[in-house]
PDB file of the backbone (N, CA, C, O) and the ligand in Angstrom, with CONECT records:
HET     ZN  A 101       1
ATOM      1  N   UNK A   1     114.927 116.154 122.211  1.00  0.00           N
ATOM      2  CA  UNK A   1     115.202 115.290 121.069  1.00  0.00           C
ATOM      3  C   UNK A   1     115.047 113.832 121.494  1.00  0.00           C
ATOM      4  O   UNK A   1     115.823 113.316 122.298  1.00  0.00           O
ATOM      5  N   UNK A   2     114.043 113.190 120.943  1.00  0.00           N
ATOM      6  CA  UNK A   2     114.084 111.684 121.324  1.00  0.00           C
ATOM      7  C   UNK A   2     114.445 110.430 120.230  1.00  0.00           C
ATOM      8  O   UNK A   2     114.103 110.559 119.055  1.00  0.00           O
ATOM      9  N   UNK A   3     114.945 109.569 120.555  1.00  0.00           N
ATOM     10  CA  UNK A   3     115.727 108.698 119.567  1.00  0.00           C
ATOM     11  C   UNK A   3     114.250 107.410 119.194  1.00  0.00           C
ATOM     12  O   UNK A   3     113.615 106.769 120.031  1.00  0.00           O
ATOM     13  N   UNK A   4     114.121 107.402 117.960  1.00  0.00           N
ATOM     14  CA  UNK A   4     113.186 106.895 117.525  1.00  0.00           C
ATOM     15  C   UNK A   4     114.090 105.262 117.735  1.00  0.00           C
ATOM     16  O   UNK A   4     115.099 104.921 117.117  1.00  0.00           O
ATOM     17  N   UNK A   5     113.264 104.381 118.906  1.00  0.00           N
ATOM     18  CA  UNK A   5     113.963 102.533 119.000  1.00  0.00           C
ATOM     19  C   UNK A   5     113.449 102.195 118.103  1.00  0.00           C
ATOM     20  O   UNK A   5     114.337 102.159 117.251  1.00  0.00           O
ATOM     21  N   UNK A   6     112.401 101.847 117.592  1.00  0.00           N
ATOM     22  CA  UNK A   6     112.208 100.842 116.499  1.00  0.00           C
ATOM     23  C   UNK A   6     112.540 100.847 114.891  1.00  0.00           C
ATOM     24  O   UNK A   6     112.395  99.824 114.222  1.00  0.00           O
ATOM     25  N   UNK A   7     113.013 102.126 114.311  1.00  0.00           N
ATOM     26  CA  UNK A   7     113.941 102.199 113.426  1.00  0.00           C
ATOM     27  C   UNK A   7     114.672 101.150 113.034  1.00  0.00           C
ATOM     28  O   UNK A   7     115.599 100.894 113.802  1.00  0.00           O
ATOM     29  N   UNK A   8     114.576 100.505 112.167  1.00  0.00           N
ATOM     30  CA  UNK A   8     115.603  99.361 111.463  1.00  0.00           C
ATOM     31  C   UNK A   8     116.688  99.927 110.812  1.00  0.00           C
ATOM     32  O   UNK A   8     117.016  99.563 109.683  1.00  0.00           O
ATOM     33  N   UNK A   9     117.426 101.020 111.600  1.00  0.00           N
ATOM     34  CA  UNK A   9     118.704 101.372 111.028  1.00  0.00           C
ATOM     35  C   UNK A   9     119.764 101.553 111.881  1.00  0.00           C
ATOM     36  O   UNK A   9     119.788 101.807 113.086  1.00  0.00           O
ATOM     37  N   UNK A  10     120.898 101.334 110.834  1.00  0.00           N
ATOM     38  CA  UNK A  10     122.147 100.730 111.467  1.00  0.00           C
ATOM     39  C   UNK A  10     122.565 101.919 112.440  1.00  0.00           C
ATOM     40  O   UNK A  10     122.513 103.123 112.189  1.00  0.00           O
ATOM     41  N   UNK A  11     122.934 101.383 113.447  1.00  0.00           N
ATOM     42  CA  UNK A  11     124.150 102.373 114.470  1.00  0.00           C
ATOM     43  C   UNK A  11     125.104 102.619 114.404  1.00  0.00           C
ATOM     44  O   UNK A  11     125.703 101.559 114.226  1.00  0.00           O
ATOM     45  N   UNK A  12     125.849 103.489 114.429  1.00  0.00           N
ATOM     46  CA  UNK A  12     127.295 103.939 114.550  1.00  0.00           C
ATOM     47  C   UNK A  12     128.177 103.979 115.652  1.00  0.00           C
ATOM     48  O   UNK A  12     127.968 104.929 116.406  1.00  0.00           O
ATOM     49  N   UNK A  13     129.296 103.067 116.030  1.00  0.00           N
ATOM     50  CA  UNK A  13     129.928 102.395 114.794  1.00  0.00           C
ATOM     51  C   UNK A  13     129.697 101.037 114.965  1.00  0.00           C
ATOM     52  O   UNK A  13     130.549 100.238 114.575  1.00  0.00           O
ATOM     53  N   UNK A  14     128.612 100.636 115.520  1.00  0.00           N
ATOM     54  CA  UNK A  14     128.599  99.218 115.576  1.00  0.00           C
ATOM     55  C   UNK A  14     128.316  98.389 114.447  1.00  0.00           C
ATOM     56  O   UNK A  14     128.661  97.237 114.185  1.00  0.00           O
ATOM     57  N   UNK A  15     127.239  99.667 113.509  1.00  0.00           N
ATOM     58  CA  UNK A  15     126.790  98.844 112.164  1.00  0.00           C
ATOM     59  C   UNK A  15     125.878  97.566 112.815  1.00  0.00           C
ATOM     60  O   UNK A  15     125.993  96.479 112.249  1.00  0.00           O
ATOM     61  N   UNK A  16     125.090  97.657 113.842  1.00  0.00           N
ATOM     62  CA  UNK A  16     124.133  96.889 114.014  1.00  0.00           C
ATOM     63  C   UNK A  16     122.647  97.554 114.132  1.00  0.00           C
ATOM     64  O   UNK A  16     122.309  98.685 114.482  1.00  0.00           O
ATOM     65  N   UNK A  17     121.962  96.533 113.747  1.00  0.00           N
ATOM     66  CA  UNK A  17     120.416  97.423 113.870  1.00  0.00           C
ATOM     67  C   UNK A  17     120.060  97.797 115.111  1.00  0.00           C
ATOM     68  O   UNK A  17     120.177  97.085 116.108  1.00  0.00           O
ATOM     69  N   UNK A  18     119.422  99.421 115.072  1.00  0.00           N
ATOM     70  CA  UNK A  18     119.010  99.908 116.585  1.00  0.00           C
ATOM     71  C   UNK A  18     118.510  99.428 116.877  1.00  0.00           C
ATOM     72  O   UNK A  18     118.585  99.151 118.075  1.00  0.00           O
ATOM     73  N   UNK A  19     117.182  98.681 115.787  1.00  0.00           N
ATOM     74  CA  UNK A  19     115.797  97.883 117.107  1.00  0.00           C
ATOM     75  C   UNK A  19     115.878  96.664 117.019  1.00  0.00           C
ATOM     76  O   UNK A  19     114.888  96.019 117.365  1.00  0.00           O
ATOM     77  N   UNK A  20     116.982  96.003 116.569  1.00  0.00           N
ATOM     78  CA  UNK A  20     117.015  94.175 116.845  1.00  0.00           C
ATOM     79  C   UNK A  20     118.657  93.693 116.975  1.00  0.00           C
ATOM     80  O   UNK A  20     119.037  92.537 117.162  1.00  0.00           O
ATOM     81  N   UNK A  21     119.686  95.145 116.792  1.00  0.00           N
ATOM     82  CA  UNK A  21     120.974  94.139 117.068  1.00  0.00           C
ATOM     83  C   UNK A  21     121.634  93.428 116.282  1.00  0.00           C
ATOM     84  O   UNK A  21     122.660  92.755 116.372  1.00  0.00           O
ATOM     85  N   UNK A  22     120.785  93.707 115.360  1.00  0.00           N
ATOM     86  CA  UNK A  22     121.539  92.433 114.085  1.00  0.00           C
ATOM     87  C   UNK A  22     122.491  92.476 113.220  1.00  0.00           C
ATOM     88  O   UNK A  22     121.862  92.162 112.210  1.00  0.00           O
ATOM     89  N   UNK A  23     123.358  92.608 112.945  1.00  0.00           N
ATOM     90  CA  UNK A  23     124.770  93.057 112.116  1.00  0.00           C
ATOM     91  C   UNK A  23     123.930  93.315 110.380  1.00  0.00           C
ATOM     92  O   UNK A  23     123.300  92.644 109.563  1.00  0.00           O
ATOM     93  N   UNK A  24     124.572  95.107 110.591  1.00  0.00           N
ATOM     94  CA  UNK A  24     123.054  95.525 109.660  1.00  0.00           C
ATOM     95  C   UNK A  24     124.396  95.613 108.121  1.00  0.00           C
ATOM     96  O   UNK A  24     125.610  95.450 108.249  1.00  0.00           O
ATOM     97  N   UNK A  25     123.756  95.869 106.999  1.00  0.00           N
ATOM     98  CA  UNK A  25     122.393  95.337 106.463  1.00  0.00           C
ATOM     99  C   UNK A  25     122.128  93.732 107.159  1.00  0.00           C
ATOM    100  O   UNK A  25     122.982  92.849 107.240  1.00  0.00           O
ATOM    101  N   UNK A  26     120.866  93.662 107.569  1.00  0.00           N
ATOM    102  CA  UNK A  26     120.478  92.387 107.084  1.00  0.00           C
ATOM    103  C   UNK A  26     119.066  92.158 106.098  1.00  0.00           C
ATOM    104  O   UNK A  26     118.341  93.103 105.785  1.00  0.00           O
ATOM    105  N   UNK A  27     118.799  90.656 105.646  1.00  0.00           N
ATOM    106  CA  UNK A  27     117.696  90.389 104.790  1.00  0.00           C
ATOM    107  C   UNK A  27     116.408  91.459 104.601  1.00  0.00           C
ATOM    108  O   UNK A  27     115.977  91.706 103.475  1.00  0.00           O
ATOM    109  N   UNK A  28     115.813  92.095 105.864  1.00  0.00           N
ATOM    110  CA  UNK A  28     114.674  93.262 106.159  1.00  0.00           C
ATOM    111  C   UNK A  28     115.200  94.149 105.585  1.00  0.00           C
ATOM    112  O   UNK A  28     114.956  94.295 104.387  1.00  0.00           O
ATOM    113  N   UNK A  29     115.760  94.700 106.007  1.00  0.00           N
ATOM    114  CA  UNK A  29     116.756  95.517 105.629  1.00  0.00           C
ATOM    115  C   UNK A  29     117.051  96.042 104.363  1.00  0.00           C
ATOM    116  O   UNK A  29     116.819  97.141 103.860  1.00  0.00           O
ATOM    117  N   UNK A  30     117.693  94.877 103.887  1.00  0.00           N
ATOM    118  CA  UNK A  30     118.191  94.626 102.279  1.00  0.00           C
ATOM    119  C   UNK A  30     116.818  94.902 101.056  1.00  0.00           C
ATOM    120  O   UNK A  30     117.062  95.308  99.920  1.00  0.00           O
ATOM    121  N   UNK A  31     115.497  94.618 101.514  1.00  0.00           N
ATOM    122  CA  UNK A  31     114.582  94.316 100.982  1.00  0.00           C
ATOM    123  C   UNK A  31     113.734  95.772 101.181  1.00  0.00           C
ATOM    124  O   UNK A  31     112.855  96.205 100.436  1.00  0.00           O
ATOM    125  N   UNK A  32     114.147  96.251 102.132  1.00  0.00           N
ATOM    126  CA  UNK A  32     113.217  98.037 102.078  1.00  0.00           C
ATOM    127  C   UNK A  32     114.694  98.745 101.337  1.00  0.00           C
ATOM    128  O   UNK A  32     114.450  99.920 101.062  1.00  0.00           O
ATOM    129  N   UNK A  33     115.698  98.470 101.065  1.00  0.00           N
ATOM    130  CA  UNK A  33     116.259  99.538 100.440  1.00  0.00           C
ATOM    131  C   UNK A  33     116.750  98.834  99.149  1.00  0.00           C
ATOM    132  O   UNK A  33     117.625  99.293  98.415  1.00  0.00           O
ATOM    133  N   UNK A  34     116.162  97.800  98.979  1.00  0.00           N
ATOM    134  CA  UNK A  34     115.386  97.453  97.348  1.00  0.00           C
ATOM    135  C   UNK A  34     114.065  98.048  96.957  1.00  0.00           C
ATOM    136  O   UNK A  34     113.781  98.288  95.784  1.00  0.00           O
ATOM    137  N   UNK A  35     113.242  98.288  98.000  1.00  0.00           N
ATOM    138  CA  UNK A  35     111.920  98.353  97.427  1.00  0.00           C
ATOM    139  C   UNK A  35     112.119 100.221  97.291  1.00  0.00           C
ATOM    140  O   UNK A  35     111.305 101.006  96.806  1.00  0.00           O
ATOM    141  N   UNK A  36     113.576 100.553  97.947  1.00  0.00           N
ATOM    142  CA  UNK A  36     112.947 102.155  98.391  1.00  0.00           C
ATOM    143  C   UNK A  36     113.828 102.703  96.854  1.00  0.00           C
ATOM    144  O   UNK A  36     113.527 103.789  96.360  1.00  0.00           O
ATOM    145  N   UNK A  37     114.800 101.903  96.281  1.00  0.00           N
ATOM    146  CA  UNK A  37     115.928 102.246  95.424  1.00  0.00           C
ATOM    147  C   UNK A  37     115.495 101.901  93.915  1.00  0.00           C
ATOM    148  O   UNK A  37     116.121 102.056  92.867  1.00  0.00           O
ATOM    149  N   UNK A  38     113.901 101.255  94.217  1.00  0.00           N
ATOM    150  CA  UNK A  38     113.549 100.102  92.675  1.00  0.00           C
ATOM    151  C   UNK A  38     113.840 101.316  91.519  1.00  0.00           C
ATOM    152  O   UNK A  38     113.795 102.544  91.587  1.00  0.00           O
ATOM    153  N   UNK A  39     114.207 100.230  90.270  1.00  0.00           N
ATOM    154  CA  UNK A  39     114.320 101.281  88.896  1.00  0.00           C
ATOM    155  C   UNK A  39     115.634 101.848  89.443  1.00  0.00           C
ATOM    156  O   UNK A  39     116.266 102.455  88.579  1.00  0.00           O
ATOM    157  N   UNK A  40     116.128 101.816  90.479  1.00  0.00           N
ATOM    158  CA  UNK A  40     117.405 103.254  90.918  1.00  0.00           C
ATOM    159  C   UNK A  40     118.908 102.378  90.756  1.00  0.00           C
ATOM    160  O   UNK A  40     119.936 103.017  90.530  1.00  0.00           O
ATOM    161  N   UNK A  41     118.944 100.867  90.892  1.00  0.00           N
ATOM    162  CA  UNK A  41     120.138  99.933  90.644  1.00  0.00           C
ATOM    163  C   UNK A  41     121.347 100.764  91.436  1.00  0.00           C
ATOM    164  O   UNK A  41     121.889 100.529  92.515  1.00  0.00           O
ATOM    165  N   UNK A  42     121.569 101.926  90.376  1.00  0.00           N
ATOM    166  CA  UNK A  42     123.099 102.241  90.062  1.00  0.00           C
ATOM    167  C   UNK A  42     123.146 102.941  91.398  1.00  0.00           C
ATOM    168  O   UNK A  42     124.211 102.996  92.012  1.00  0.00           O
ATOM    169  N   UNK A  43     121.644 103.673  92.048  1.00  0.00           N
ATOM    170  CA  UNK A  43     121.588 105.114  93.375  1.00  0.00           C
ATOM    171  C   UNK A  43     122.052 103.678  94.206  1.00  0.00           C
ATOM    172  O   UNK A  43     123.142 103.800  94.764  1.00  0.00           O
ATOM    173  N   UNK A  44     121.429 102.417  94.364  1.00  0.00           N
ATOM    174  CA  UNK A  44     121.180 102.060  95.334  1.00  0.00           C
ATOM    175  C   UNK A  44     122.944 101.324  95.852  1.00  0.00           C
ATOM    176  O   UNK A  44     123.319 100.936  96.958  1.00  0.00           O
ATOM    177  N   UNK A  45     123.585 101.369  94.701  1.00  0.00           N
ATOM    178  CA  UNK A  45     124.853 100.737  94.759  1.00  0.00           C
ATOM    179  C   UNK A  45     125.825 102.054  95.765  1.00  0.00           C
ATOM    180  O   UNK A  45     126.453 102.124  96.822  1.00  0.00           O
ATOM    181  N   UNK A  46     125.421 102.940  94.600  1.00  0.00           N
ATOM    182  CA  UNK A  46     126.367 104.225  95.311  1.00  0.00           C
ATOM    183  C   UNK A  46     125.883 104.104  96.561  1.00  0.00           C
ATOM    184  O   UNK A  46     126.752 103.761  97.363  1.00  0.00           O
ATOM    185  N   UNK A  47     124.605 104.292  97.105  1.00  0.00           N
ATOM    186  CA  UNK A  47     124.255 104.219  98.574  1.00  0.00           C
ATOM    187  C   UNK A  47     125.468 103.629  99.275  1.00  0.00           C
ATOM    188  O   UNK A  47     126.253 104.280  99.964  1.00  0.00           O
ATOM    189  N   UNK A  48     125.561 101.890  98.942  1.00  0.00           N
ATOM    190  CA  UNK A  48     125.900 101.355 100.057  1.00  0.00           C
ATOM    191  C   UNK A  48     127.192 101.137  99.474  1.00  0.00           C
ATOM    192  O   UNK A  48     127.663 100.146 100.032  1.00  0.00           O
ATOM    193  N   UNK A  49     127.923 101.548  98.694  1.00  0.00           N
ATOM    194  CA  UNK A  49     129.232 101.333  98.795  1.00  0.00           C
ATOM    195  C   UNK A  49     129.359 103.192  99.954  1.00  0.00           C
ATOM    196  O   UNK A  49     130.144 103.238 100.902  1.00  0.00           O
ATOM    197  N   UNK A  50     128.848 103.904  99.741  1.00  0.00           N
ATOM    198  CA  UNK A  50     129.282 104.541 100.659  1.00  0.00           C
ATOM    199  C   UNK A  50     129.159 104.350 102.012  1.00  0.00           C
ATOM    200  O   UNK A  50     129.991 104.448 102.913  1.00  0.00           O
ATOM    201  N   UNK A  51     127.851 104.026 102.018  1.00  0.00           N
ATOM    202  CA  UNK A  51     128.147 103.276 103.921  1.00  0.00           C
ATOM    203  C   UNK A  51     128.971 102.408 104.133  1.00  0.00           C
ATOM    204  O   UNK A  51     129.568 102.261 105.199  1.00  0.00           O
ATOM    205  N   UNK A  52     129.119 101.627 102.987  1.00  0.00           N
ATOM    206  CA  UNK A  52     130.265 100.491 103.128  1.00  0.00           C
ATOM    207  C   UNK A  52     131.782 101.404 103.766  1.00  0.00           C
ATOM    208  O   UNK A  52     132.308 101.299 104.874  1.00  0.00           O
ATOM    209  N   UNK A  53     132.081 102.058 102.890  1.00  0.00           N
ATOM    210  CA  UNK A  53     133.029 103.015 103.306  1.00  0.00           C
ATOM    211  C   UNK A  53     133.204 103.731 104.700  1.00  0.00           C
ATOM    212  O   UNK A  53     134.280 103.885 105.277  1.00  0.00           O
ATOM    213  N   UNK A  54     131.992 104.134 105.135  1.00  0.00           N
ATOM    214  CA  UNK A  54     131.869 104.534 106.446  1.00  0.00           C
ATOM    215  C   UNK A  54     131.720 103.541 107.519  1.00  0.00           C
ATOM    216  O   UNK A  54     131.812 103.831 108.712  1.00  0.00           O
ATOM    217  N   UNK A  55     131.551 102.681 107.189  1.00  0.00           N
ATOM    218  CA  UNK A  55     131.541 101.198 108.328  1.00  0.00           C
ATOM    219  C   UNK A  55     132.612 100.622 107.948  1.00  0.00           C
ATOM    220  O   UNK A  55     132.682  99.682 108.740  1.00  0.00           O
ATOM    221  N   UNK A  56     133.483 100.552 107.281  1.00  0.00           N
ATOM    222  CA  UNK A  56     134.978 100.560 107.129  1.00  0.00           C
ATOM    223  C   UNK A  56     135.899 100.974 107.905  1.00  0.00           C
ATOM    224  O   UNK A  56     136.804 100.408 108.517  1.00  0.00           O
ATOM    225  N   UNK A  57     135.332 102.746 107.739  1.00  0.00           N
ATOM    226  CA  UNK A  57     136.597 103.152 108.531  1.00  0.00           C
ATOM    227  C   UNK A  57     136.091 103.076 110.052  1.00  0.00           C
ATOM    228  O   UNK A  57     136.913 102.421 110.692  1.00  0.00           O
ATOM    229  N   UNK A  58     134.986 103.534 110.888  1.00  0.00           N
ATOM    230  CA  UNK A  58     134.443 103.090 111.866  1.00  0.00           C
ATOM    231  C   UNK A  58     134.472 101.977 112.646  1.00  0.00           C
ATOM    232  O   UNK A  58     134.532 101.996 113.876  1.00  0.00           O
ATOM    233  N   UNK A  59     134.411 100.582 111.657  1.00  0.00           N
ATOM    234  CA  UNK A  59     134.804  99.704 112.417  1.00  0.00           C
ATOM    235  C   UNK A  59     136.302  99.203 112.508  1.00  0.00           C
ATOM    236  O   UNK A  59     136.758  98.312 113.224  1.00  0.00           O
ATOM    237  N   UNK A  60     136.891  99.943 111.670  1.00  0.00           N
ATOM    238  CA  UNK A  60     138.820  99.167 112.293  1.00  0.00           C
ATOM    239  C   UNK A  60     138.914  99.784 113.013  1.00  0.00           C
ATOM    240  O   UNK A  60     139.869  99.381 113.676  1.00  0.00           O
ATOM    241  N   UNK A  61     138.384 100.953 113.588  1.00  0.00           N
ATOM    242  CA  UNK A  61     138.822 101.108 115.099  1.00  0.00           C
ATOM    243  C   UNK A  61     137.685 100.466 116.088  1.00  0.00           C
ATOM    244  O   UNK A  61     138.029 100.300 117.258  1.00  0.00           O
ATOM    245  N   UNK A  62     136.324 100.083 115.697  1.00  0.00           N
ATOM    246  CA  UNK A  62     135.449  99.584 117.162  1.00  0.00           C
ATOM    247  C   UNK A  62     135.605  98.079 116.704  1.00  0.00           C
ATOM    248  O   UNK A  62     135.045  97.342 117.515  1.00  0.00           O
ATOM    249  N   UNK A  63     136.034  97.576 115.936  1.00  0.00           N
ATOM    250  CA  UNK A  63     136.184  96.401 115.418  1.00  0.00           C
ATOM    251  C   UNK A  63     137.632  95.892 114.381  1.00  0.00           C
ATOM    252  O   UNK A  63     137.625  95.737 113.160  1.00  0.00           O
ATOM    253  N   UNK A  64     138.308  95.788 114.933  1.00  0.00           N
ATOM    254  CA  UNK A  64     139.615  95.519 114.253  1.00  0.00           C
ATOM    255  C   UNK A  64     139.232  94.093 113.266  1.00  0.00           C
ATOM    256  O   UNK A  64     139.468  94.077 112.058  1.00  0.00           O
ATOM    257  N   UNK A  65     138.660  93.025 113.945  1.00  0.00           N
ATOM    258  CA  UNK A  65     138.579  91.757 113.242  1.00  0.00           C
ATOM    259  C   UNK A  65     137.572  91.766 111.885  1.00  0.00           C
ATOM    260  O   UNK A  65     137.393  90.787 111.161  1.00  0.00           O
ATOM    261  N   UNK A  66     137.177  92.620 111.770  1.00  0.00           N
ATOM    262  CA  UNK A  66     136.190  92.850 110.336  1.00  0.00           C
ATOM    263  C   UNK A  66     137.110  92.663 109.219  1.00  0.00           C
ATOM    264  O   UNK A  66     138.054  93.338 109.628  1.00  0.00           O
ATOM    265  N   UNK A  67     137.345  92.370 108.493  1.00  0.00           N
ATOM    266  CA  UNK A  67     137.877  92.625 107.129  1.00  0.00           C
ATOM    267  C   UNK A  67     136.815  93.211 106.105  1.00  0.00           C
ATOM    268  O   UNK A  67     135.601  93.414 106.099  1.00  0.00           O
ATOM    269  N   UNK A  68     137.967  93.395 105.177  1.00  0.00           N
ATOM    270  CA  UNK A  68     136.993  94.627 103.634  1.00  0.00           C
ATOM    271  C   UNK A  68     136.296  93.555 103.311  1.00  0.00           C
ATOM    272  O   UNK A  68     135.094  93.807 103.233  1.00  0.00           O
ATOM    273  N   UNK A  69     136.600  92.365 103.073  1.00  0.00           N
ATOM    274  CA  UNK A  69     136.036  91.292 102.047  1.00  0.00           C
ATOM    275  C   UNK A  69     134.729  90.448 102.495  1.00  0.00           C
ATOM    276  O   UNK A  69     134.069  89.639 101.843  1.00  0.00           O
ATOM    277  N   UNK A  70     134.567  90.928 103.892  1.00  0.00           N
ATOM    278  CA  UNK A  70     133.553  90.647 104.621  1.00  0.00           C
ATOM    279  C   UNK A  70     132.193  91.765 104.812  1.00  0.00           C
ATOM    280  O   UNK A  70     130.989  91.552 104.961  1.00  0.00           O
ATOM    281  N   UNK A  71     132.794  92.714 104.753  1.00  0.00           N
ATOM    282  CA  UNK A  71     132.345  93.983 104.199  1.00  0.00           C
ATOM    283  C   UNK A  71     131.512  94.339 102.739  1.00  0.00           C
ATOM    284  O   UNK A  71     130.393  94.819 102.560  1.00  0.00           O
ATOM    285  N   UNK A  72     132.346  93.979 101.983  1.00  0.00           N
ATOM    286  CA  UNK A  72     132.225  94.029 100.530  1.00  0.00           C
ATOM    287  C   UNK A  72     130.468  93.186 100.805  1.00  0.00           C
ATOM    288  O   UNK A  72     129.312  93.608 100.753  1.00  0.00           O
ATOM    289  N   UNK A  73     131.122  91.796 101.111  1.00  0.00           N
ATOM    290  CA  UNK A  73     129.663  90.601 101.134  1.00  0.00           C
ATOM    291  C   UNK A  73     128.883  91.347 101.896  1.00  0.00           C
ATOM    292  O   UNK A  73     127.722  91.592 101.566  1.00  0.00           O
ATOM    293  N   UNK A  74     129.305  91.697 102.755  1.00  0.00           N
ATOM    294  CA  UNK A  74     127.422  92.266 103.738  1.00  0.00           C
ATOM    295  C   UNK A  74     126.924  93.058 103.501  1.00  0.00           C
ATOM    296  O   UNK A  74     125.743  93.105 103.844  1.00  0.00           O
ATOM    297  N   UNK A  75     127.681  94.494 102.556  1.00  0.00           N
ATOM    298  CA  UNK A  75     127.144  96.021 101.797  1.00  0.00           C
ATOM    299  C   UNK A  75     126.540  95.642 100.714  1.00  0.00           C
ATOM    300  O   UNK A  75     125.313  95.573 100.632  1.00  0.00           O
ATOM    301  N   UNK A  76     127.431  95.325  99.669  1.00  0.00           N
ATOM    302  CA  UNK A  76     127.495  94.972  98.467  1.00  0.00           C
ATOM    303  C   UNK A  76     127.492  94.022  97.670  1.00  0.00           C
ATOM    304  O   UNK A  76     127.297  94.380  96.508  1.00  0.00           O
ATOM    305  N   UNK A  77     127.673  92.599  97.868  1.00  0.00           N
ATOM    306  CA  UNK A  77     127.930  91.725  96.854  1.00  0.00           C
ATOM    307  C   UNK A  77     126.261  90.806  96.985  1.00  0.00           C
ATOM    308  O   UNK A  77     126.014  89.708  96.488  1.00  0.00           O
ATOM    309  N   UNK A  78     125.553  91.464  97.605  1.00  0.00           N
ATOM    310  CA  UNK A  78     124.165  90.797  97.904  1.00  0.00           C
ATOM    311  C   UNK A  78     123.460  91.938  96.224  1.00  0.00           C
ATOM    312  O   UNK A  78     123.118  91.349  95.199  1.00  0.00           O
ATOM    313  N   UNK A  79     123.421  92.862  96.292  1.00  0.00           N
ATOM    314  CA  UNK A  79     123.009  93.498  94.923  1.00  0.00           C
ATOM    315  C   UNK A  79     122.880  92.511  93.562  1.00  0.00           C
ATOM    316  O   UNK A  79     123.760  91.907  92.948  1.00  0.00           O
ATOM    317  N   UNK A  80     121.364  92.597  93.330  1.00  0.00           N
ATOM    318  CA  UNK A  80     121.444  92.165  91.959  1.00  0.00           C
ATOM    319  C   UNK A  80     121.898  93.077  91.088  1.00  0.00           C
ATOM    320  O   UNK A  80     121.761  94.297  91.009  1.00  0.00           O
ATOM    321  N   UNK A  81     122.676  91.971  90.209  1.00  0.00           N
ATOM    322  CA  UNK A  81     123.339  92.588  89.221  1.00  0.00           C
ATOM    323  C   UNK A  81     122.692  92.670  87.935  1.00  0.00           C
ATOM    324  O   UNK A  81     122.664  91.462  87.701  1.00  0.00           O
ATOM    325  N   UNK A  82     122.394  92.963  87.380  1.00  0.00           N
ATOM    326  CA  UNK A  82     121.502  93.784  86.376  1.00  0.00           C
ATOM    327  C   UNK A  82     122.214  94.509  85.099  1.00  0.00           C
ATOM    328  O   UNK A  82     122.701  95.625  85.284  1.00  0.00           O
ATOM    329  N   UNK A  83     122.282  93.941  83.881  1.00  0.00           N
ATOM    330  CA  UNK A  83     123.286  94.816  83.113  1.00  0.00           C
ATOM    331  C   UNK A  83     121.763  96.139  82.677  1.00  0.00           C
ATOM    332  O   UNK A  83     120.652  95.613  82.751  1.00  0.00           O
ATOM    333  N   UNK A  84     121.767  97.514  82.317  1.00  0.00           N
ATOM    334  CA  UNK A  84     120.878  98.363  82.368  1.00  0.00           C
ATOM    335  C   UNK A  84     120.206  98.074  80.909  1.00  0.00           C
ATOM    336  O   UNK A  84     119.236  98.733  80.535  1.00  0.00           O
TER     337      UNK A  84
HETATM  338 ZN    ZN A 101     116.096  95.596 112.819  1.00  0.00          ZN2+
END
């Protein structure tokens, strides 16, 4: 089994990108799971409030200093909002 490095997806539980480190989502990031979710709004919300959730509980234990509200901004509050 070999671990694909250049993958732009987040690690567990660091929640940083495997192939650059970057405290994930970031901007790249944000923009392929717009382009992968288009027309989908509401899938793409559920998506990441659930990872949100899972990098929640993951990081109060590898990361105590995170807060939700910091969380919220880096999962979720980047989503255009869109009434349907
Ligand atoms: Zn990356």
């Amino acid at each position: 089994m070999r671990t694909p490095v250049r993958d732009h997806v987040p690690s567990r539980p660091t929640w940083r990108c495997r192939a650059c480190g970057i405290a994930w989502p970031y901007s790249p990031a944000k923009l392929l799971l717009l382009a992968r979710y288009r027309g989908d709004m509401p899938g793409l919300m559920v998506h990441l409030v659930t990872l949100r959730e899972e990098a929640a509980a993951q990081l109060a234990e590898h990361d105590p200093g995170v807060q939700s509200t910091d969380l919220h901004r880096r999962f979720t509050d980047w989503m255009p909002v869109r009434s349907p």
